[in-house]
N, C-alpha and C positions, 0 to 999 in steps of 0.2 A: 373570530371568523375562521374556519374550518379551512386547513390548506387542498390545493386541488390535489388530487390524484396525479402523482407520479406516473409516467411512461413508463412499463416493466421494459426495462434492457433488453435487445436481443441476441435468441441464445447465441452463444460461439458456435461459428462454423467451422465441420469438423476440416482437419486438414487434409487439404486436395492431395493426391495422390500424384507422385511423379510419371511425365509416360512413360509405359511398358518397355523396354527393350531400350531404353537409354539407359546409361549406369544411374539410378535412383538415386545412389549415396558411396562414398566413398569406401570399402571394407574397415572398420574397424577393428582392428589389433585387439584382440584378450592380453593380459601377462604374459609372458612367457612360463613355460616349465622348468623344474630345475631341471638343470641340460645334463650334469651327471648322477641325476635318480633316474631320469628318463633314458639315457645311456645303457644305465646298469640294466633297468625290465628288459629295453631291448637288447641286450643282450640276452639276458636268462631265460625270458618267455621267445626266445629266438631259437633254444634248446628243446622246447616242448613239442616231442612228435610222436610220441605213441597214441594208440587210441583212446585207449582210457582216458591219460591228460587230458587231448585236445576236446575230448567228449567235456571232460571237468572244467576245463577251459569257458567254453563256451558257455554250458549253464550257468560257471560262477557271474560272470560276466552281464548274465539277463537276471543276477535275482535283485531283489528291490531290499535295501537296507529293512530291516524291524519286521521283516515278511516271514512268520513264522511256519507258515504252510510251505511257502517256495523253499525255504531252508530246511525242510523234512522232506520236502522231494529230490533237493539237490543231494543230499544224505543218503536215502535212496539208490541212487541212482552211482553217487560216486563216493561215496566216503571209504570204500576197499581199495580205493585208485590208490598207487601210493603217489607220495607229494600232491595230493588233491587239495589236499586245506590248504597248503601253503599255498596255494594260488588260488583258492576263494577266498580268503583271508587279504591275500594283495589286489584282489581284481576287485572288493568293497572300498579298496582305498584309494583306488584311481581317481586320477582327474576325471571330471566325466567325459571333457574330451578326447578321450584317448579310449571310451568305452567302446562305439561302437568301431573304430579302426580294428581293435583287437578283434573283436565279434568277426568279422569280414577275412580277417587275419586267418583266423585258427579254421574259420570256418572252408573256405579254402582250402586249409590243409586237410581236414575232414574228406574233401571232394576228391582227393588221390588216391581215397583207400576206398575199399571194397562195399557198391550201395548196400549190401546188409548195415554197414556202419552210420551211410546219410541217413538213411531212413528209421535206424534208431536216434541220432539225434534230433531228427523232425520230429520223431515221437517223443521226446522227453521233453524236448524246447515247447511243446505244446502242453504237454502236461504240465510244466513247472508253473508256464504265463496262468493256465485255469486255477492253480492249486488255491487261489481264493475265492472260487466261486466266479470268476468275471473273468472277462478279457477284453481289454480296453482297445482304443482305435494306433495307439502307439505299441500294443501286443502284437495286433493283427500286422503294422508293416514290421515289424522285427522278423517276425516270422516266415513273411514274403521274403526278407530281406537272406537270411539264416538259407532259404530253399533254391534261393537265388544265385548264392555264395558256390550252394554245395551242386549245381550244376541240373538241377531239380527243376527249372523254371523253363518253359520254351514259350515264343510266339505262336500264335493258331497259322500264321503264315510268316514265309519270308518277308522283310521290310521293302515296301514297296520303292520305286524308281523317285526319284526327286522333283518329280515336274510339276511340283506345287508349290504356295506356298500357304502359311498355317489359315487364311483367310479364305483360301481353295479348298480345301478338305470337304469330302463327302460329308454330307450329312450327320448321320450313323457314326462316322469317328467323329466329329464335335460333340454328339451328345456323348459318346463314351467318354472322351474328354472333361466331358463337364460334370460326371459320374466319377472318374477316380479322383480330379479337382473334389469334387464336394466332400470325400473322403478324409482327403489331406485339411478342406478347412475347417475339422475340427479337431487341428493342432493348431496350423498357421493362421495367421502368424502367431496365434499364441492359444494355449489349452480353451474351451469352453467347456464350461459346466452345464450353463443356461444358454439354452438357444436362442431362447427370446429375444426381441429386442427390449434393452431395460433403459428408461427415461428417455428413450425416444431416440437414442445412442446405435446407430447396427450393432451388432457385434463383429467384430475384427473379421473372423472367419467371412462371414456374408459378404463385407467390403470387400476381402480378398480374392472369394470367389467370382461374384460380378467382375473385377475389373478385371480377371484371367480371361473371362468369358466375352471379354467385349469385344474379338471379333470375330463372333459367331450370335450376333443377336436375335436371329431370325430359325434357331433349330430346334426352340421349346426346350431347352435343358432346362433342368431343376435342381435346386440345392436339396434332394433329400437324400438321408444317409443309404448306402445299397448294402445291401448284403454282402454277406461275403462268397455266396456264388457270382452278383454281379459286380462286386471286385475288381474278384478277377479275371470275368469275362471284361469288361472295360481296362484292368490291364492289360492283357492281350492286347487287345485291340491296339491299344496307346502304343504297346511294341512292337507293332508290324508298323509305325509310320516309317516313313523315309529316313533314313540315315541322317539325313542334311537338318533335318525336319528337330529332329530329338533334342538339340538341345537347345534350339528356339524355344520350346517347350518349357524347358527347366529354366531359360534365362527369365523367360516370363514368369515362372512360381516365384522364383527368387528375386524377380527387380518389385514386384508386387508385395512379398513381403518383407522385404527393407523397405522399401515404403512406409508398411504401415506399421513400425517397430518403433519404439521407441528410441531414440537418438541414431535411427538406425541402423542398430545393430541386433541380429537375429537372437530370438532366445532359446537354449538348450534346448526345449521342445522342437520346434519350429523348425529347426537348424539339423535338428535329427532324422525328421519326417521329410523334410530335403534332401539331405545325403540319402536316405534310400529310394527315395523317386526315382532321382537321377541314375543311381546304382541300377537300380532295374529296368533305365532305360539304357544302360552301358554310357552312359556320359559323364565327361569332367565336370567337375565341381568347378558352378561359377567364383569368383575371389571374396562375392561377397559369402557366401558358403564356407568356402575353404578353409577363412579364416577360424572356424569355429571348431575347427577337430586338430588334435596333436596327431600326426600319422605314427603307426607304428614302426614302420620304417623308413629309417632315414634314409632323405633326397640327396 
């Protein structure tokens, strides 16, 4: 006699998301770095201030390990510097978190010298990210980040008065809003390839954006990617909110994506495309952020 048909199991539901704006998860600690190699750099790359360096600095810093085109550009560009190898050569062996503090770092110093110098670094920092034919969504905030550093970056207006809060906001800023969000979630919380939804699974990015957006339900935003003129029209915008305003903002990207992280703790990606959000909204890094970068200089 023939057994009955088994009830298929149901599927696992996915894991609910903690609310917004309460700590999601505790910060999780990385290792530590060794405290006197990280000494020594700071000390040495503490020495680097002419322009050529800091020029060599910075590119060595954006090229991608096995990237034979960006290592012809950065060649190019700086290999008559003298002491330039010796700090492409050390800036491929960094931790990575200590990559984009340096970026930030040098870049900076960059912004004290003469804009003939910024704007040939914007020009080379873009040329190096294209040298393979592409420029991915973590090229394009490097680069924001890089123009931002070097004092290149303004609002279309001063940041307006605090008499709101993020559930108040006109219109027109939530969808801008939901415009440089849809940008960022396709890092956070973690890289996509496929946009798709696969087995019936969102993908990370979608969950993350929806729940960014959830108090603004009513403003027709849409998760589609914008160009890079509406960008950064939409970051503008993002930079004129209220002072008070900005880092409500960023706590919400970040309690959203420890959320949806694996033992929640941010990954490399995710963690990088954070630190410059907030950078170009001028705000501290929430702890669960912080934790993920060695600063170049010591607190």
């Amino acid at each position: 006699m023939p057994e009955p048909d088994k009830p298929t199991p149901p599927a696992a539901p996915e894991p609910a998301v903690p609310p917004v704006g309460t700590a999601a998860a505790m910060p999780v600690s990385p290792p530590e770095p060794d405290p006197v190699a990280l000494a020594q750099r700071r000390a040495r790359w503490a020495q680097i201030a002419g322009p050529g360096q800091l020029h060599a600095a910075v590119l060595a810093l954006l090229l991608s390990p096995g990237r034979k085109r960006e290592r012809s550009v950065w060649k190019q560009e700086c290999d008559t510097t003298p002491g330039a190898k010796a700090i492409r050569d050390e800036a491929l062996a960094i931790d990575p978190r200590e990559r984009l503090p340096w970026i930030e770092f040098f870049s900076r110093r960059v912004a004290q010298g003469p804009m003939e110098q910024r704007q040939q670094l914007l020009r080379a920092a873009r040329r190096l990210m294209a040298a393979d034919g592409r420029t991915d969504a973590l090229d394009r905030l490097r680069w924001l980040a890089i123009r931002h550093a070097l004092g290149d970056d303004r609002a279309l207006a001063l940041p307006a008065a605090a008499d709101v809060d993020l559930e108040g906001l006109a219109t027109e800023t939530a969808r801008r809003i939901g415009q440089f969000s849809a940008f960022l979630s396709r890092l956070v919380p973690s890289p996509e390839i496929d946009l798709d939804v696969i087995s019936g699974v969102q993908a990370s990015g979608e969950r993350w954006w929806a729940e960014v957006m959830q108090p603004w339900p009513d403003v027709g935003a849409t998760r589609e990617l914008p160009d890079i003129d509406a960008l950064v029209t939409a970051l503008r915008d993002v930079q004129s909110l209220p002072w008070m305003l900005r880092p409500v903002l960023v706590r919400r990207w970040v309690d959203a994506a420890v959320a949806l992280s694996p033992g929640g703790q941010l990954g490399e990606v995710a963690a990088e495309a954070l630190r410059i959000a907030a950078r170009l909204l001028d705000c501290p890094l929430p702890p669960a952020l912080a934790v993920r970068f060695v600063e170049c200089e010591a607190g």
